[in-house]
C-alpha positions in Angstrom: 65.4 -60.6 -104.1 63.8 -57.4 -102.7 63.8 -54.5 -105.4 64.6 -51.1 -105.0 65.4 -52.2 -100.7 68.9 -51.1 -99.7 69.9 -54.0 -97.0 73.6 -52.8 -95.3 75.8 -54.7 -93.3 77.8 -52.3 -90.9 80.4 -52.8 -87.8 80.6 -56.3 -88.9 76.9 -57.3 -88.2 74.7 -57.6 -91.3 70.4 -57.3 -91.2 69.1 -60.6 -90.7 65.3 -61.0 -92.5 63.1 -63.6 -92.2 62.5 -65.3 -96.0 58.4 -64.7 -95.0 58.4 -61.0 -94.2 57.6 -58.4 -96.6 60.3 -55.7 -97.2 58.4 -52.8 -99.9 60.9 -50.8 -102.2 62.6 -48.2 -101.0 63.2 -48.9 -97.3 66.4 -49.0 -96.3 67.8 -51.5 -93.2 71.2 -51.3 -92.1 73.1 -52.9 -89.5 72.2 -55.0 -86.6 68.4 -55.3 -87.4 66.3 -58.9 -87.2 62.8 -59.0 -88.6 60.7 -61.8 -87.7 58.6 -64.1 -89.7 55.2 -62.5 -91.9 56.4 -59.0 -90.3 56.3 -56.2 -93.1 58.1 -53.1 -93.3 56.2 -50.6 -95.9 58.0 -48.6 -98.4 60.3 -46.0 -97.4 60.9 -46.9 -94.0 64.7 -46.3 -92.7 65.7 -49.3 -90.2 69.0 -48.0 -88.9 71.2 -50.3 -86.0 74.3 -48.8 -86.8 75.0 -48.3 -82.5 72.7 -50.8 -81.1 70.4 -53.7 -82.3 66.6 -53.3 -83.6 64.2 -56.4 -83.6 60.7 -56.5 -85.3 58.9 -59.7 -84.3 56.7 -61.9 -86.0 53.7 -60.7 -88.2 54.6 -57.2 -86.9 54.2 -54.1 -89.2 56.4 -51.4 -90.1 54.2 -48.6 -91.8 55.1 -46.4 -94.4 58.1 -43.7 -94.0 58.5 -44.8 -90.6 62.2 -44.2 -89.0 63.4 -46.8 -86.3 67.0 -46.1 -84.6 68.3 -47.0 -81.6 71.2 -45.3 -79.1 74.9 -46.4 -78.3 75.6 -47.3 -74.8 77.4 -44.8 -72.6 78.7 -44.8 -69.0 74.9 -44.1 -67.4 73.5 -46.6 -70.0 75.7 -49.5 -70.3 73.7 -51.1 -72.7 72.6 -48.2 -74.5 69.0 -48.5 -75.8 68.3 -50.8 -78.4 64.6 -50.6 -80.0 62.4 -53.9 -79.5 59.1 -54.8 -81.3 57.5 -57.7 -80.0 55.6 -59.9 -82.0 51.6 -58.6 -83.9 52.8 -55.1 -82.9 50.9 -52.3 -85.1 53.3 -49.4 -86.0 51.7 -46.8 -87.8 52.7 -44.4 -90.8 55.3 -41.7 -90.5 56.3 -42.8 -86.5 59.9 -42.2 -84.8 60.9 -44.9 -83.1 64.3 -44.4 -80.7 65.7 -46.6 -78.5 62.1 -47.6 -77.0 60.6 -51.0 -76.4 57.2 -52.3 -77.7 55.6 -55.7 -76.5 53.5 -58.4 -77.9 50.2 -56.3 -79.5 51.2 -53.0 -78.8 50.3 -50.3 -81.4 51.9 -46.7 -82.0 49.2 -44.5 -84.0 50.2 -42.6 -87.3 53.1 -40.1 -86.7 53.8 -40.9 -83.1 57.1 -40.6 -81.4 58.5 -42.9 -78.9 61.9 -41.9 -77.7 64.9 -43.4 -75.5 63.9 -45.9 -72.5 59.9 -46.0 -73.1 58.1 -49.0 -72.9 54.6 -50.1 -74.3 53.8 -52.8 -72.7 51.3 -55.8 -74.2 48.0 -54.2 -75.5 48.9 -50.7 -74.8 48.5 -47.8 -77.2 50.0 -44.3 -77.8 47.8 -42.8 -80.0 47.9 -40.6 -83.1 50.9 -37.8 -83.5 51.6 -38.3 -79.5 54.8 -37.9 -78.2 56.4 -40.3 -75.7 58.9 -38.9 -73.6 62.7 -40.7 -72.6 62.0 -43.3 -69.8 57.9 -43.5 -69.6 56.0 -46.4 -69.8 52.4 -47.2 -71.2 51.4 -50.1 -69.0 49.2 -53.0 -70.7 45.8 -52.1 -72.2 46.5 -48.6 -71.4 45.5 -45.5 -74.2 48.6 -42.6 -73.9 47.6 -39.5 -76.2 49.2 -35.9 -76.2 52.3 -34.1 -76.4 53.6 -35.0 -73.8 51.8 -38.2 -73.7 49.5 -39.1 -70.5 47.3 -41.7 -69.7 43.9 -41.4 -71.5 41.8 -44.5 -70.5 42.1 -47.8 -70.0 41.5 -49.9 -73.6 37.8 -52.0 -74.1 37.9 -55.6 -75.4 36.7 -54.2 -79.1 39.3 -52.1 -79.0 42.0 -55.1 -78.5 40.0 -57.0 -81.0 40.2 -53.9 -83.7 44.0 -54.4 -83.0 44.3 -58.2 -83.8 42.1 -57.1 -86.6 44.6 -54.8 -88.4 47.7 -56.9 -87.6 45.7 -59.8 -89.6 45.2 -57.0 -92.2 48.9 -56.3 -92.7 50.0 -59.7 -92.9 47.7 -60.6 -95.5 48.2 -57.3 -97.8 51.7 -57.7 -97.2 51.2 -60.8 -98.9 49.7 -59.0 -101.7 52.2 -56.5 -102.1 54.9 -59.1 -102.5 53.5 -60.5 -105.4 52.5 -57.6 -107.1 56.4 -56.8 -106.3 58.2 -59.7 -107.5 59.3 -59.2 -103.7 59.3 -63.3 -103.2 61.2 -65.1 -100.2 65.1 -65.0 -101.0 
């Protein structure tokens, strides 16, 4: 059991979580949602799939008072824009996450906003309180800062390292936090 985590089923589809990832109190996940294995979403994050579907891969992190949604398909959109997190993906605290894609070892910097039909692709970054507007795409090992976001820089081999380092962080203080929780595998 997960304390003080509000798990919802809605429109008949219920938030599938894998036994291994950590869930802290006070997120709430509703919906079509599927969270990989060792992925962690910190506490008071909102994982809403209440018009499309949201997938966090494996070892990924969720951080704290992050929002995740995702948007209903219409007739320019037929399959609407579902939000996909690839697997060792780094999303930082306090980011807005909309109907967006993220690949394998992305990373989203602290309040950050990625909206409708973006795509990070592997390695890339947005940084810090950018803003990524409907439809652009951060190609692999690419820096985006700004409001609007444009390309910066291409990203250095430390700086991909630094990456694999913090998504080795999470999963082991995740780890941490779910014993010190009582948070074990269901």
């Amino acid at each position: 059991m997960r304390p003080d985590v509000t798990v919802v089923p809605f429109g008949g589809k219920a938030p599938r979580i894998h036994p291994s990832a950590f869930i802290a109190p006070g997120c709430r996940i509703i919906g079509d949602v599927e969270i990989g294995a060792e992925a962690s979403v910190w506490y008071n994050c909102v994982i809403r799939a209440d018009v499309n579907r949201v997938v966090i891969g494996a070892r990924s992190n969720i951080q704290d008072g992050t929002v995740i949604h995702c948007d209903s398909p219409d007739p320019r959109h037929p399959d609407g824009f579902p939000t996909l997190i690839g697997d060792d993906v780094l999303v930082g605290h306090m980011v807005m996450l909309h109907g967006c894609t993220i690949h394998d070892r992305g990373f989203v910097g602290l309040s950050a906003t990625v909206m409708n039909g973006c795509v990070i692709e592997s390695d890339g970054m947005l940084a810090a309180g950018a803003l990524l507007t409907p439809g652009k795409r951060i190609g692999a090992r690419q820096l985006w800062s700004g409001r609007p976001a444009t390309f910066m820089r291409d990203l250095t081999e430390a700086a991909l390292a630094d990456m694999q380092l913090g998504v080795a962080h999470y999963v082991a203080n995740a780890r941490a936090h779910a014993q010190a929780n009582g948070a074990t595998a269901d």
